[in-house]
KEZA-613185 format. One record per residue (C-alpha): x, y, z. Coordinates in steps of 0.1 Angstrom, whole numbers, padded with zeros to 4 digits, always signed. Each point is the difference from the previous one (the first is absolute). Layout:
BEGIN
XYZ;...
// end
This chain:
BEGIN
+1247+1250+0908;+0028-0019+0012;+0003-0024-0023;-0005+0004-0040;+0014-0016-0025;+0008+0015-0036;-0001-0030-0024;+0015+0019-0034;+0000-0015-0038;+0033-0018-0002;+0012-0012-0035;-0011-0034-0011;+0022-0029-0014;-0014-0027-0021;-0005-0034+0019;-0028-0027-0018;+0004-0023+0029;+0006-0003+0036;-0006-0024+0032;-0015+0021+0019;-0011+0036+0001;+0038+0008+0021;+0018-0015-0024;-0022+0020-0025;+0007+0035+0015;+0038-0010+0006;-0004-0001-0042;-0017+0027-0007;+0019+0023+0019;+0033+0008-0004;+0016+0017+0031;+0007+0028-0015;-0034+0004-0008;-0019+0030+0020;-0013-0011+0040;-0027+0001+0015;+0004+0019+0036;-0015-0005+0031;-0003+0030+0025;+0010-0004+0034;-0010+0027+0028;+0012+0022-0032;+0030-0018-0007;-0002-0013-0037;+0013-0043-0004;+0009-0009-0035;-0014-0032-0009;+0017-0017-0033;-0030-0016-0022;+0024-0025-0011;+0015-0011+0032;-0015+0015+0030;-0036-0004-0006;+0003-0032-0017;+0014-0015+0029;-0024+0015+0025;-0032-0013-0024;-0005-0038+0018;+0000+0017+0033;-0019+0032-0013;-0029-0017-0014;-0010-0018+0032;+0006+0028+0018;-0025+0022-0016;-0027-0031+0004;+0004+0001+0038;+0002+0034+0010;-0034+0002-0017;-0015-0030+0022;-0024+0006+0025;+0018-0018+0030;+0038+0013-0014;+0015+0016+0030;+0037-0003-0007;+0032-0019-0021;+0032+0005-0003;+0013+0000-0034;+0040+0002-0012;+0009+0014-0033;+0030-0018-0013;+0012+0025-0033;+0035+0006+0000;-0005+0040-0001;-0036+0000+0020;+0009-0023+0030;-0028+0005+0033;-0015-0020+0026;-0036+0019+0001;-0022-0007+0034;-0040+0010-0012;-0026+0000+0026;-0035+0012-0003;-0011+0029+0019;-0041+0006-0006;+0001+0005-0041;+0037+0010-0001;+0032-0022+0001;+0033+0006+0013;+0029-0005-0014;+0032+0000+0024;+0028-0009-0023;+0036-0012+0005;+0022+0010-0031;+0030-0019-0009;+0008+0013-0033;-0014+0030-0029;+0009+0014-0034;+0017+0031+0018;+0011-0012+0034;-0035+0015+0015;+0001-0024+0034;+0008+0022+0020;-0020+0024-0011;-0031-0021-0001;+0006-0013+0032;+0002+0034+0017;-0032+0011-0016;-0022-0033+0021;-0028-0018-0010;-0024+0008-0032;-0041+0000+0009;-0019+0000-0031;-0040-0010-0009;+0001-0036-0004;-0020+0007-0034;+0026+0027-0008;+0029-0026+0002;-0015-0022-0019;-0009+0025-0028;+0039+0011+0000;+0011-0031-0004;-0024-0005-0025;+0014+0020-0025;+0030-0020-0006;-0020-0030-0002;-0021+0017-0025;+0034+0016-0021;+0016-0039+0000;-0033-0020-0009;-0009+0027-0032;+0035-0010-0014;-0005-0035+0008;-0028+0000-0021;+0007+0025-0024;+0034-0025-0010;-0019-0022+0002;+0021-0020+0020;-0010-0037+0009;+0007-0014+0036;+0001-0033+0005;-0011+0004+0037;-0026+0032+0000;-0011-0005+0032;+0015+0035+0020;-0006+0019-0036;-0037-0014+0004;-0003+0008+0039;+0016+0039-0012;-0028+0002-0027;-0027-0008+0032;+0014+0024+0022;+0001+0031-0031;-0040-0012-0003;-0010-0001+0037;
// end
């Protein structure tokens, strides 16, 4: 596969409250807590709990929704983290996507690297289930805290996707 993502157990920090479920995984994880890591063509992204992945989670969510649609046959998404910065182009091929990426910045100075290994074709279920996995490691400790979000409505859409 061409895409995987390894999603870890990263240490936990105590947080009772939070307004939404980004601000609650910027709490729980501190960044020197372990990453999660996305695999690339073979070549291995950290992605900080704390940071990274709580910054991608308002444009992650929706993602996951779409790709899943019917009548999705492409987006363009940017992620905006200060260490995991890409403009990803997906399109729909049959059941797979394609994801032709544009890297601007990774833990590790991969770009180039990345960049020189082309675009990453992976089973639109398969993405979805990779992703998944981080979802399902950030909405446990949610809920294990228990933390309270005063808006729940991406840690509600997260729970939907982990049931589908």
């Amino acid at each position: 596969m061409s895409f995987s993502i390894q999603a870890g157990r990263p240490a936990v920090r105590a947080c009772e409250s939070a307004a939404d479920m980004a601000d609650a995984v910027g709490e729980l994880y501190s960044s020197a807590a372990e990453d999660a890591v996305l695999i690339w063509n073979l070549v291995p992204v950290r992605l900080s709990f704390g940071d990274d992945l709580a910054t991608l989670l308002d444009d992650l969510v929706p993602l996951l929704e779409n790709v899943q649609r019917e009548d999705f046959s492409g987006t363009d998404v940017f992620w905006g983290s200060d260490t995991f910065s890409a403009e990803w182009v997906i399109s729909r091929e049959g059941d797979w996507l394609r994801l032709r990426a544009r890297w601007h910045s990774t833990l590790g100075n991969y770009e180039s690297l990345l960049t020189e290994r082309g675009d990453s074709v992976v089973r639109t279920p398969a993405f979805v289930s990779e992703w998944a996995k981080v979802l399902r490691r950030m909405v446990t400790d949610i809920e294990a805290g228990p933390v309270e979000l005063e808006d729940d409505d991406i840690f509600v859409r997260a729970k939907v996707l982990l049931t589908d």
